[in-house]
C-alpha positions as CSV (number, residue, x, y, z in Angstrom):
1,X,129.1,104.2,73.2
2,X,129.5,104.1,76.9
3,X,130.2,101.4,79.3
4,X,127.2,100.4,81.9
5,X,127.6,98.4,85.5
6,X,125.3,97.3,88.2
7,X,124.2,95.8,91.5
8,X,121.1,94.4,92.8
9,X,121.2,93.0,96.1
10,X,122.8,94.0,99.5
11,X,125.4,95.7,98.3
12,X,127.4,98.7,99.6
13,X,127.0,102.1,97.9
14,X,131.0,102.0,97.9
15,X,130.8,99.4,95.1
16,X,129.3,100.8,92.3
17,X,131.6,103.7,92.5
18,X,134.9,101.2,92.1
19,X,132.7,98.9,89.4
20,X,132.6,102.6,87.0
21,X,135.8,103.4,87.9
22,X,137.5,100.0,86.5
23,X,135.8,100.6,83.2
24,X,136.5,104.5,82.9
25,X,138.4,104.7,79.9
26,X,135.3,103.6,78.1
27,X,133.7,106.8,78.6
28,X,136.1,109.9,79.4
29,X,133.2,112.1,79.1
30,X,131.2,111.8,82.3
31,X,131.0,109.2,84.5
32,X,127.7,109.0,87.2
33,X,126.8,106.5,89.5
34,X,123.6,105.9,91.7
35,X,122.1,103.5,94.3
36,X,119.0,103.4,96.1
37,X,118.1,100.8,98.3
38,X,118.8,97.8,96.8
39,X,119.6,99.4,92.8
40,X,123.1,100.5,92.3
41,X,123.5,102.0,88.4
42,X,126.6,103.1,87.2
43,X,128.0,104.4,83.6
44,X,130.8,106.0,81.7
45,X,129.6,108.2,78.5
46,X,130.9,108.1,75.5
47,X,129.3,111.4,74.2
48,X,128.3,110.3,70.4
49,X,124.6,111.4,69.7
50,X,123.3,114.4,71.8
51,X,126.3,115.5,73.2
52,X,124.6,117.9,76.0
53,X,124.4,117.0,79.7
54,X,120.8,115.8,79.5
55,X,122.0,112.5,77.9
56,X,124.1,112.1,81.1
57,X,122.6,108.5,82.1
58,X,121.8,106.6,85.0
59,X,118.8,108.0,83.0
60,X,115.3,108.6,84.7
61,X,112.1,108.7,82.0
62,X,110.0,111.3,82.7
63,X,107.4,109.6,85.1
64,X,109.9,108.7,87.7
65,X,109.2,105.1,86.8
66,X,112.3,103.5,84.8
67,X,116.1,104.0,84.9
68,X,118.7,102.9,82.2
69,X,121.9,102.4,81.9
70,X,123.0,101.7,78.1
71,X,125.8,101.6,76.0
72,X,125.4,101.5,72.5
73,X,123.8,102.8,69.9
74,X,120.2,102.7,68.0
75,X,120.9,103.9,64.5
76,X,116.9,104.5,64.1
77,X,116.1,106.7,67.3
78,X,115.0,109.7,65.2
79,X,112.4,107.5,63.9
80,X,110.8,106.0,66.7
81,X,111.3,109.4,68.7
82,X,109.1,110.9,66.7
83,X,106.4,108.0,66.4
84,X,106.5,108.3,70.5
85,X,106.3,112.1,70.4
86,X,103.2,111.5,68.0
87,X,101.7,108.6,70.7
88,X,102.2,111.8,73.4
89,X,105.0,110.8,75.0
90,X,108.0,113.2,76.8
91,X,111.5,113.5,76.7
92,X,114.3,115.8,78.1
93,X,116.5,114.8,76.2
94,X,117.6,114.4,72.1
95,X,119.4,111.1,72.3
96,X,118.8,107.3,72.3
97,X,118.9,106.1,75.5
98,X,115.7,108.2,76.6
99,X,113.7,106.3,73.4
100,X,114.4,103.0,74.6
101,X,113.2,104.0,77.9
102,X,109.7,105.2,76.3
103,X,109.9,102.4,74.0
104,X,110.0,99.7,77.4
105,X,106.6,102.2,78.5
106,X,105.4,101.4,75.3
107,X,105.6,98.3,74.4
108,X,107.6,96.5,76.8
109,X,110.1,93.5,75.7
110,X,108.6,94.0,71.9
111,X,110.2,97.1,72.0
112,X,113.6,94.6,70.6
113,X,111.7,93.9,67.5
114,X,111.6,97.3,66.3
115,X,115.3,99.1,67.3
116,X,117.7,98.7,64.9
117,X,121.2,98.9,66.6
118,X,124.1,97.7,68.8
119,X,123.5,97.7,72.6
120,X,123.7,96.5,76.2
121,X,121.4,98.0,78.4
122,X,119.5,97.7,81.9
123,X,116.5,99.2,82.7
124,X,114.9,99.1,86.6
125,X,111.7,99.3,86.2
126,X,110.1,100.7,90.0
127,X,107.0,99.5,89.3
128,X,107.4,95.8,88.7
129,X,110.7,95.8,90.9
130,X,112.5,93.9,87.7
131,X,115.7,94.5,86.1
132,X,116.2,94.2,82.3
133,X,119.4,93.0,81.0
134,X,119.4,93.2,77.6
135,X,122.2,92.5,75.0
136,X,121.5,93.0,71.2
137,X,120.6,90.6,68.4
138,X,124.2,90.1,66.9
139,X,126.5,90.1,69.9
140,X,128.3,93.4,69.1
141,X,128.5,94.9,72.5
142,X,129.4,92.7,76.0
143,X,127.7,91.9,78.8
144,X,129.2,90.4,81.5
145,X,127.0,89.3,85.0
146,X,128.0,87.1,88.2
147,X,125.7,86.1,91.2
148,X,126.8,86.2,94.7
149,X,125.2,85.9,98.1
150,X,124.3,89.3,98.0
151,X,123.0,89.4,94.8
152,X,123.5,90.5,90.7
153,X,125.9,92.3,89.7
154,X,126.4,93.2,85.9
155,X,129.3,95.3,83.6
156,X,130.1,95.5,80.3
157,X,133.6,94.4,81.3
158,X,134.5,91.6,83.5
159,X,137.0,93.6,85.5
160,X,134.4,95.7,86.6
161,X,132.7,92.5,88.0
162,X,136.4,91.8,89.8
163,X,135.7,95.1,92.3
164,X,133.9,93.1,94.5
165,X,135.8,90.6,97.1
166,X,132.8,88.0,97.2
167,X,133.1,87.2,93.2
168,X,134.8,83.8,93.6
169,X,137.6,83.6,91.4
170,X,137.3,80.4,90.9
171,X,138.6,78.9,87.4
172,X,136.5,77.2,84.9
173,X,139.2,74.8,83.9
174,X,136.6,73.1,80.5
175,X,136.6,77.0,79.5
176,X,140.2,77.0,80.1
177,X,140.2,74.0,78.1
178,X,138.2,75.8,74.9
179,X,140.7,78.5,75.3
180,X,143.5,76.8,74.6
181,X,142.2,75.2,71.5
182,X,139.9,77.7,69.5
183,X,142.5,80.6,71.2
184,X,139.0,82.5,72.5
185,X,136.4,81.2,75.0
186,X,133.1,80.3,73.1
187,X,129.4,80.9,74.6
188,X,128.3,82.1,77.9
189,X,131.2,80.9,79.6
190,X,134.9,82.6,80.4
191,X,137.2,81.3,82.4
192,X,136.1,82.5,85.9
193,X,133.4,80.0,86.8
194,X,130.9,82.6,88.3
195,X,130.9,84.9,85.4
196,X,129.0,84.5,82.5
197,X,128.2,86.2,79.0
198,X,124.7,87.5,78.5
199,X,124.6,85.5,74.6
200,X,123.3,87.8,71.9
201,X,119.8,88.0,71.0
202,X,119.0,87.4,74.9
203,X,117.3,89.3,77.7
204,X,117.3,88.3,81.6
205,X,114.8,89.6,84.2
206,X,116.1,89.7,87.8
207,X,114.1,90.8,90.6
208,X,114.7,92.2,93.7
209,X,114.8,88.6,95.7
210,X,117.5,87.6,93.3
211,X,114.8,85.6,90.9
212,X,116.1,85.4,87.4
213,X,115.2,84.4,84.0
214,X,117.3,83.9,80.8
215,X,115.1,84.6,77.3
216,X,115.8,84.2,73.8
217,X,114.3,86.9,71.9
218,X,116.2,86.7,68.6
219,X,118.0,84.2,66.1
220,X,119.9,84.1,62.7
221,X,117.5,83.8,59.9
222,X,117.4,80.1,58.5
223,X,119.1,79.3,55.6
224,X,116.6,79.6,52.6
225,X,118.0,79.8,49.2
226,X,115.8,81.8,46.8
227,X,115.3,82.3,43.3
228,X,117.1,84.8,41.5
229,X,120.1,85.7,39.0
230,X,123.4,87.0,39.9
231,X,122.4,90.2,39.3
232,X,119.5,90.1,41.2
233,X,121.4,88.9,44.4
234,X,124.3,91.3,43.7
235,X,121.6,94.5,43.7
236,X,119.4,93.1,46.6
237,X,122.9,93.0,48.6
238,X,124.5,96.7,47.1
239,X,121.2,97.9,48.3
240,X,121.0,96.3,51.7
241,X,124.4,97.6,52.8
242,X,124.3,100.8,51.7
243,X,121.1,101.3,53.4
244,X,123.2,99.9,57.0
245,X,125.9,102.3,56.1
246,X,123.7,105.1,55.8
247,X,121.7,104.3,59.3
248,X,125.3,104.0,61.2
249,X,126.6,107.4,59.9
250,X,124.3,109.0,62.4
251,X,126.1,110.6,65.3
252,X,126.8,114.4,66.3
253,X,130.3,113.9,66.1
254,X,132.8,112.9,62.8
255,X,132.5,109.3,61.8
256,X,135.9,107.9,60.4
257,X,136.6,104.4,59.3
258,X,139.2,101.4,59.1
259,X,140.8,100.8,55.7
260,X,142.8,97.9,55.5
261,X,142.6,97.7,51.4
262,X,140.9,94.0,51.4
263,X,137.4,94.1,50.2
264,X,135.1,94.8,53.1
265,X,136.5,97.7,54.4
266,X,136.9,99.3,51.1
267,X,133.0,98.2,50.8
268,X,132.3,100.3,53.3
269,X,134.2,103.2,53.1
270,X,133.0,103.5,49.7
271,X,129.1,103.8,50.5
272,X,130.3,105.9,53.5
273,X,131.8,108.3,51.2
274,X,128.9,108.7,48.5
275,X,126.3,109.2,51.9
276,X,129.0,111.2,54.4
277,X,128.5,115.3,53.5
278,X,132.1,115.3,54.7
279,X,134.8,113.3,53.7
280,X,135.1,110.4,55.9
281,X,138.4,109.9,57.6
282,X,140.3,106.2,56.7
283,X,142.6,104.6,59.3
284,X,145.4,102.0,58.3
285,X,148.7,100.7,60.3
286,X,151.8,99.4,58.3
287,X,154.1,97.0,60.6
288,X,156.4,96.6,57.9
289,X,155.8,92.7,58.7
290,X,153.3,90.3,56.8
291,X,154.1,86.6,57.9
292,X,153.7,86.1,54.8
293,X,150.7,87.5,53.9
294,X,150.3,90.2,51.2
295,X,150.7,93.6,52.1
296,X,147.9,95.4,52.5
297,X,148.9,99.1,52.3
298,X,149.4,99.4,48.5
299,X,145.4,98.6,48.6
300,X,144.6,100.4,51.1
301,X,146.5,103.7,49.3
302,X,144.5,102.7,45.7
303,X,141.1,102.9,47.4
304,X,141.8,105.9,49.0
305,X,143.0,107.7,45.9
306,X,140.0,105.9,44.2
307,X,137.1,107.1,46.4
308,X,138.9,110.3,47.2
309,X,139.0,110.0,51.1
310,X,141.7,110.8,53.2
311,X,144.0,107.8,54.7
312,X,145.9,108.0,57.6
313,X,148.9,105.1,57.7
314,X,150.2,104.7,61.7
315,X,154.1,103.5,60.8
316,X,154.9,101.4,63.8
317,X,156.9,98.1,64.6
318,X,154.6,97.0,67.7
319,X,156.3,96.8,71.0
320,X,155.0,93.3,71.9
321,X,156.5,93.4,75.0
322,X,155.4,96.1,76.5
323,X,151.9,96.4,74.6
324,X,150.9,92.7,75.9
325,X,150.1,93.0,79.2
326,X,147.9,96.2,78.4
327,X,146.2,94.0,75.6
328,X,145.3,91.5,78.2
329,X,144.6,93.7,80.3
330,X,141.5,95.4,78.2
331,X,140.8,92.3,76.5
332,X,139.3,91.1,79.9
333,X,139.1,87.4,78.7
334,X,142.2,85.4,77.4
335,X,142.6,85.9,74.0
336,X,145.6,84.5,72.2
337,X,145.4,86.4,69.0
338,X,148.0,89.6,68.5
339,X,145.5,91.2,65.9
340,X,143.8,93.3,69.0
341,X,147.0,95.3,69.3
342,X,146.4,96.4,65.2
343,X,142.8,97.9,66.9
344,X,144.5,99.4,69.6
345,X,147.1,101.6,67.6
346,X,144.5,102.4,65.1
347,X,142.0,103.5,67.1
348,X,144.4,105.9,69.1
349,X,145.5,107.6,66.1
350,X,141.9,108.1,65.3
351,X,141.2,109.3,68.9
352,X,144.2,111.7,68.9
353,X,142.9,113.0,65.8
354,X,139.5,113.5,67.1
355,X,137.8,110.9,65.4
356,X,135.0,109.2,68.3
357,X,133.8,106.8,65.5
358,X,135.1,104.3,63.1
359,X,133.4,102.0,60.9
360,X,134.6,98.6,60.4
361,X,134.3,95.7,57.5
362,X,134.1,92.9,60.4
363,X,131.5,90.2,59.7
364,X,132.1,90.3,56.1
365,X,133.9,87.0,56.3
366,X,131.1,85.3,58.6
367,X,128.2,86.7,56.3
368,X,129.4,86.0,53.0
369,X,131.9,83.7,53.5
370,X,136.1,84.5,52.9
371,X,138.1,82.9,55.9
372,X,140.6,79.9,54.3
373,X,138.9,77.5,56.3
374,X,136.0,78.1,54.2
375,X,137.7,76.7,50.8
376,X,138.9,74.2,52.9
377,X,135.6,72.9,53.6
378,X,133.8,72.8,50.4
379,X,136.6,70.7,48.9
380,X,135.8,68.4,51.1
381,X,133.5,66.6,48.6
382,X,136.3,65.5,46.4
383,X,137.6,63.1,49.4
384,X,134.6,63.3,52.5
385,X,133.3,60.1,50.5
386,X,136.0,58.0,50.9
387,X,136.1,54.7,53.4
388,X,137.1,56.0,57.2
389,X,140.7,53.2,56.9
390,X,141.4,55.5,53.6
391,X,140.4,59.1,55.6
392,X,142.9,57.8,58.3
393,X,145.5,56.9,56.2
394,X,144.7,60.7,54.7
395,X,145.5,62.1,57.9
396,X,148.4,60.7,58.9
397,X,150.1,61.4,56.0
398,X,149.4,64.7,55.3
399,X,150.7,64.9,59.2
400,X,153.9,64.0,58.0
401,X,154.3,67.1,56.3
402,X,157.1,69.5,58.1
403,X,155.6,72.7,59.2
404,X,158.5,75.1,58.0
405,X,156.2,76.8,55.5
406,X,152.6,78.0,55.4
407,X,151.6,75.6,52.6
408,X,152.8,72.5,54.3
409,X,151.6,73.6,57.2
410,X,147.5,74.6,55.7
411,X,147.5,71.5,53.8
412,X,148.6,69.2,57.5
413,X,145.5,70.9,59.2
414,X,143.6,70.7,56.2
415,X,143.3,66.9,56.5
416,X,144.1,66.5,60.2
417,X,141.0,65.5,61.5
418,X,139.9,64.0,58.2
419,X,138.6,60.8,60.2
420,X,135.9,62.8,62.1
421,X,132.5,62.8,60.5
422,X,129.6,65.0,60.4
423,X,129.6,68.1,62.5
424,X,132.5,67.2,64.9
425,X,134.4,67.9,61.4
426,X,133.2,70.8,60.7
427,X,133.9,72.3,64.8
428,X,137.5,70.9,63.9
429,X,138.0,73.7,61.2
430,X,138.2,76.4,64.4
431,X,141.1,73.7,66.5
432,X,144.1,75.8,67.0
433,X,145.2,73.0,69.3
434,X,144.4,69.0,69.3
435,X,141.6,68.6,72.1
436,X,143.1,65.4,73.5
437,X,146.9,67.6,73.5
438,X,145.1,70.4,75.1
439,X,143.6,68.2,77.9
440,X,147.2,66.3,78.3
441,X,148.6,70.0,79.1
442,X,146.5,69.9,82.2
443,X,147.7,68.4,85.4
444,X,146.4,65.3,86.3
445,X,143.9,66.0,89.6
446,X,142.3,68.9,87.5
447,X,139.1,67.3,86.3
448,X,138.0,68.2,83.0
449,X,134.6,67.4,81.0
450,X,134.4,64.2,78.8
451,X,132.7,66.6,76.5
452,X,133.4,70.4,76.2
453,X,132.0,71.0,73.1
454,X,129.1,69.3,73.2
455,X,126.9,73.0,73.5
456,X,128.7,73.8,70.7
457,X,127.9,70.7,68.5
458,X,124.4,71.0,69.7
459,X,124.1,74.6,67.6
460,X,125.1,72.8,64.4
461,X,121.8,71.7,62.8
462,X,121.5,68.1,61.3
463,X,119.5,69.3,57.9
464,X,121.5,67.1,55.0
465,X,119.6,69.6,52.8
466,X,122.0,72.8,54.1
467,X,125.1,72.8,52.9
468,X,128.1,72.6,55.0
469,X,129.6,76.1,54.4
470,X,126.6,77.1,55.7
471,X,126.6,75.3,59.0
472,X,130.2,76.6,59.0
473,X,128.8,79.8,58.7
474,X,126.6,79.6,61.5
475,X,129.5,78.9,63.7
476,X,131.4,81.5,62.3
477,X,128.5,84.2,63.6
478,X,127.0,82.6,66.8
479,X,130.8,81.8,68.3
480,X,134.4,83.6,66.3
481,X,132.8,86.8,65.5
482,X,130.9,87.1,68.5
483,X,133.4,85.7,71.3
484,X,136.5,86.7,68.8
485,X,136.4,89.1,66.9
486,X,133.4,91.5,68.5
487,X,135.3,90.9,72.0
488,X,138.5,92.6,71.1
489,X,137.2,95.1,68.5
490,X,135.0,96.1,71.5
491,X,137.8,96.0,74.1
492,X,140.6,97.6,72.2
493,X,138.1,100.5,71.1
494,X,137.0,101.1,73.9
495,X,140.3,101.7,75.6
496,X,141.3,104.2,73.9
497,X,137.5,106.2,73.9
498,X,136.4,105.1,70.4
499,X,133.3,104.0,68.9
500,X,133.2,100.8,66.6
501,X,130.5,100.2,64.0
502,X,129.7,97.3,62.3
503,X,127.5,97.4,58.7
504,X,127.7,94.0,57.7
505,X,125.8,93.5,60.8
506,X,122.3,94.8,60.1
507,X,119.0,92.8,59.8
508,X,118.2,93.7,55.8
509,X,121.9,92.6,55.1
510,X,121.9,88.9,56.8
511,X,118.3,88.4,55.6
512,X,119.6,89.1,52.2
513,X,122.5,86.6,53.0
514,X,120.0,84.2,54.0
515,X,118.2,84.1,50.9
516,X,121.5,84.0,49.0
517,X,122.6,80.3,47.6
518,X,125.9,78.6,49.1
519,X,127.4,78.5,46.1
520,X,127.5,82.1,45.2
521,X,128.9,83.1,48.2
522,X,131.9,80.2,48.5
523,X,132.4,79.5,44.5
524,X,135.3,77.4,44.6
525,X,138.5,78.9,45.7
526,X,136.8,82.1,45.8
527,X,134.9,83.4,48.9
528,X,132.7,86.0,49.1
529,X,132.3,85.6,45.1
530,X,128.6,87.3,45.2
531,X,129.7,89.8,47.2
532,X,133.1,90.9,45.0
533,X,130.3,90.7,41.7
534,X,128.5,93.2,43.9
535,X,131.3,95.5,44.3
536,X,133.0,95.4,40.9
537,X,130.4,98.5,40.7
538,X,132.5,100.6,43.4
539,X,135.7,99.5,43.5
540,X,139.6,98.4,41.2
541,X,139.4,94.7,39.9
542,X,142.5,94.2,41.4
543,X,141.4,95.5,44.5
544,X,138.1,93.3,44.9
545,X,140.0,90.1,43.5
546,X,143.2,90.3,45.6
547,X,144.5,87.7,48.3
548,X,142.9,87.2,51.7
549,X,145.4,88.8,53.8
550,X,145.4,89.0,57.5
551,X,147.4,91.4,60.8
552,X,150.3,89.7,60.0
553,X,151.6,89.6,62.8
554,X,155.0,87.7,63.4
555,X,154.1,85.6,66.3
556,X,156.5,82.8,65.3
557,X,159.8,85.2,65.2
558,X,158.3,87.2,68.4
559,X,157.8,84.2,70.5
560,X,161.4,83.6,69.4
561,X,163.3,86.7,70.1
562,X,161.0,89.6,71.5
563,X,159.2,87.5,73.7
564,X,161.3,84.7,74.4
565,X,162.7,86.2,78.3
566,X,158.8,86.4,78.7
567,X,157.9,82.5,77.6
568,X,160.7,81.5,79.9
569,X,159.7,83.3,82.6
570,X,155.8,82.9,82.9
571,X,156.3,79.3,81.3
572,X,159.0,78.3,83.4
573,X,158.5,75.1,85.7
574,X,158.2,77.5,88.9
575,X,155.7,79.4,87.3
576,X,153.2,76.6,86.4
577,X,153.6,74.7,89.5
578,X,153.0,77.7,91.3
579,X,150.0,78.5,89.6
580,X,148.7,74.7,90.2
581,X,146.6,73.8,86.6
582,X,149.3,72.6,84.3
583,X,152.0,69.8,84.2
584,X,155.2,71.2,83.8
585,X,157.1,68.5,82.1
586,X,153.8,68.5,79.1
587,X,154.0,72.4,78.4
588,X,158.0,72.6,78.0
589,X,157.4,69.3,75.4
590,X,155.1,71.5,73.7
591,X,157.9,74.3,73.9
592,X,160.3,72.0,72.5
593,X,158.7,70.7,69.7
594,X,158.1,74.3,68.9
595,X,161.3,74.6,68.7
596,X,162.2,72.0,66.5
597,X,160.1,73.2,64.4
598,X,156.3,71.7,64.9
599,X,153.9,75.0,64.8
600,X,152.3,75.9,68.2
601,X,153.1,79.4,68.4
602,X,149.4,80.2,68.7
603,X,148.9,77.7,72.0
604,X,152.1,78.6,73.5
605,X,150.7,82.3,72.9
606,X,147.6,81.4,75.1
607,X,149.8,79.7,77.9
608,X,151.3,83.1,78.4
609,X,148.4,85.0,77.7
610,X,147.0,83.3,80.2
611,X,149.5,83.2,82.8
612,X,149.5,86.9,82.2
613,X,145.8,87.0,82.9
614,X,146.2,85.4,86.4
615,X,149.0,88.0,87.3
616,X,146.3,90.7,86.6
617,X,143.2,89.7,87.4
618,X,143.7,86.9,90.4
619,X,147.3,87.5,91.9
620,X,146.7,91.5,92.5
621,X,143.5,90.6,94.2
622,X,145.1,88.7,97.1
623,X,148.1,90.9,97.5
């Protein structure tokens, strides 16, 4: 795992230097740079499989002809190594990278079809005069890319981008927009206009007069229920992930894991274990806080002592205050979410101990189903039916619910947008904040988009014949996990030099999801319910059929006492009118009725995440 940046264009050699530099920390093994004529390569290694200097990348092949860059990994490289050695080809090397660049010799853009991994890469091709931008099917690993009058640049972090001067810094206020309400920027867009996400499954061509060309190559498989008992689905998805687990335990260095005690984790740590000839190191934090959720150490200690693996428990209270800025910092995008700070602190420990990989349960929930707002929606058919006067009357009574407790305050968003229909219902499910709230926060001559979610909607297919959950799903995987979840899992890793594999993630285990009826996966109040049958194999009842717990994080209290100097400061009426987007007089009403006791901990979060984000990223550049 490595971190990769570029130029091409009329750019100064000086440049690519500062671009690695900005994203050092995500490879403190060697970091090289290159530029000729108009090509400027740079990258920061990682050193996972081939650990020798010869896997040192910018990375020629060995007829002068292509250079990569490429961070990542391709769990099957053995395999197709050895079909190219077989086909005649050369290496100098024993790792991955040099296999994708025979691979593009090969077969060209078909060599996606066959690599079984996560990855960004570019690959100059001297030939054609082309770059290749590629980021892989699931959206695992970041790509970030701007164009300027000089040209492309490209990084696997957006601060990287932010060395050059000419990248306008110019806000997308409808991305701000998404921000405030789903807490996490959806799609190709962040909230610098003139940068943009590669999306997964995609590939861009840019040549050398600054042409360029955006492809699909890849998609989730369609929903398409087959035949089968329970048995039958439980075996076909036992067998599919502990095949994944066993592809991603590849690397010349130990591979360790998260172990939170909920189900997927424990999932995987238990295949790791019967595959691993060592015993596979487990990583878990204890805060001492839940917010209500149910611990998760006592589960996290019974499937250690169950599978035999060690666990390593990182006692801390977080220092929000001081670990904040450096979240935003790494996170690159605004993020309102404290769970990155749980990565973070793991993955130090697990550095410190010399641990370079960890394995991770993420995607379990947006594969199989699991998050509450699942159960949410599929008891939707015991009112969706009803008359929209009799919906509205539905809404604004549950509204009237006080939001002192976490019951009241599930069942009040449960029904809050109750009088939407169709998909616009189903998007609702991810609001953290009411749109036409969220827009009033904005200050009046800041123009905003009638529509902002309209790309979004547009994803959500109109097929009566799938079932809702399943649409949900589909958001769930091509937005959360991807512009959520993968983002700061990626970010916070990578900070501290660690890599972050994700099993629930692999081509047999979705296509066996895809095949898998609705209501086996989402079976009442129980999510996931195919996928616990399938584990009651592996691991403790009690472990399998336990709560769905969360970080825990106290926000609430935090935003109340640790944080509170910081919310008056960067929230403060000076503040905001200096920084010219919001009205002052609408953000401290949303202050105060948080104080009163309404619940918008999470918004107010991303107002001072956000105002955090300026400070680093905009303010230090004109200094």
């Amino acid at each position: 795992m490595c971190g990769i940046a570029g130029a091409l264009g009329n750019f100064a050699p000086a440049l690519i230097e500062q671009m690695v530099h900005n994203i050092a920390h995500r490879g403190p093994d060697n970091l090289s740079w290159f530029s000729q004529g108009k090509l400027h390569l740079g990258h920061t290694r990682l050193s996972i499989v081939d650990l020798s200097e010869a896997s040192n990348q910018p990375m020629w092949d060995t007829t002068g002809r292509l250079c990569i860059v490429f961070n990542g990994e391709i769990y099957n490289y053995q395999l197709l190594r050895q079909q190219l050695l077989e086909k005649g080809y050369q290496f100098n090397s024993n790792g991955d990278a040099e296999v994708l660049l025979n691979l593009y010799l090969e077969y060209g853009a078909e060599l996606l079809s066959k690599v079984n991994g996560i990855f960004s890469f570019a690959i100059w091709d001297q030939q054609t005069e082309r770059l290749w931008l590629v980021r892989d099917h699931f959206g695992v690993k970041p790509l970030y890319y701007t164009f300027t009058p000089d040209g492309l640049l490209f990084s696997s972090e957006m601060k990287s981008l932010l060395a050059c001067q000419d990248v306008s810094r110019d806000l997308d206020h409808d991305a701000l927009l998404r921000t405030l309400v789903f807490l996490w920027s959806p799609g190709p867009h962040t909230v610098i206009r003139a940068v943009k996400k590669l999306e997964p499954g995609c590939y861009m061509t840019v040549d050398v007069n600054g042409q360029s060309e955006i492809t699909q190559y890849w998609d989730w498989p369609a929903y398409q229920p087959g035949p089968g008992s329970v048995e039958s689905h439980s075996r076909a998805v036992i067998d599919s992930l502990r095949q994944s687990v066993s592809d991603q335990l590849v690397a010349d260095v130990p591979v360790g894991s998260f172990l939170s005690g909920g189900l997927d984790s424990s999932l995987i740590v238990a295949m790791a274990a019967e595959k691993s000839a060592q015993p596979v190191d487990c990583y878990t934090i204890d805060t001492g806080d839940t917010d209500g959720f149910e611990a998760d150490l006592p589960y996290a200690r019974k499937v250690a002592q169950h599978l035999g693996v060690p666990l390593h428990v990182l006692k801390v209270t977080p220092d929000i205050v001081s670990l904040l800025p450096k979240m935003v910092y790494h996170l690159d995008e605004v993020q309102a979410d404290p769970a990155p700070i749980n990565v973070l602190l793991i993955c130090e420990m697990a550095r410190k101990q010399g641990i370079k990989v960890l394995l991770s349960g993420a995607g379990g929930d947006d594969v199989f189903t699991g998050y509450r707002r699942h159960y949410a929606q599929s008891v939707e058919n015991y009112w969706s039916w009803l008359p929209l006067p009799v919906r509205k009357l539905l809404k604004q009574t549950t509204g009237l619910l006080p939001d002192s407790s976490n019951v009241t305050r599930r069942i009040s968003k449960a029904f809050k947008y109750a009088d939407l229909d169709g998909a616009e219902r189903l998007l609702s499910y991810f609001f953290w904040l009411d749109p036409t709230l969220a827009r009033s926060l904005f200050r009046p001559e800041i123009k905003l988009s009638e529509r902002p979610f309209d790309f979004m909607l547009e994803k959500i297919p109109a097929d009566p014949a799938i079932p809702a959950v399943e649409k949900m799903l589909m958001l769930e995987r091509r937005y959360f996990l991807v512009d959520h979840n993968f983002n700061y899992t990626d970010k916070m890793s990578m900070a501290t030099g660690v890599e972050v594999r994700v099993p629930f993630l692999d081509h047999r285990v979705i296509n066996t999801a895809s095949r898998i009826p609705a209501d086996l996966k989402q079976q009442g109040r129980t999510g996931k319910w195919i996928l616990k049958k399938a584990a009651e194999q592996l691991l403790p009842h009690d472990v399998i059929y336990r709560p769905k717990s969360g970080f825990g994080a106290p926000l609430r209290q935090w935003l109340k006492t640790d944080l509170a100097p910081l919310v008056a400061d960067v929230l403060s009426q000076e503040s905001i009118n200096k920084r010219g987007i919001f009205d002052a007089a609408a953000v401290n009403r949303l202050v105060a009725a948080d104080l009163k006791g309404e619940d918008y901990s999470y918004p107010i979060f991303a107002l001072v995440c956000f105002e955090l984000w300026c400070r680093q990223f905009l303010d230090s550049n004109n200094e």
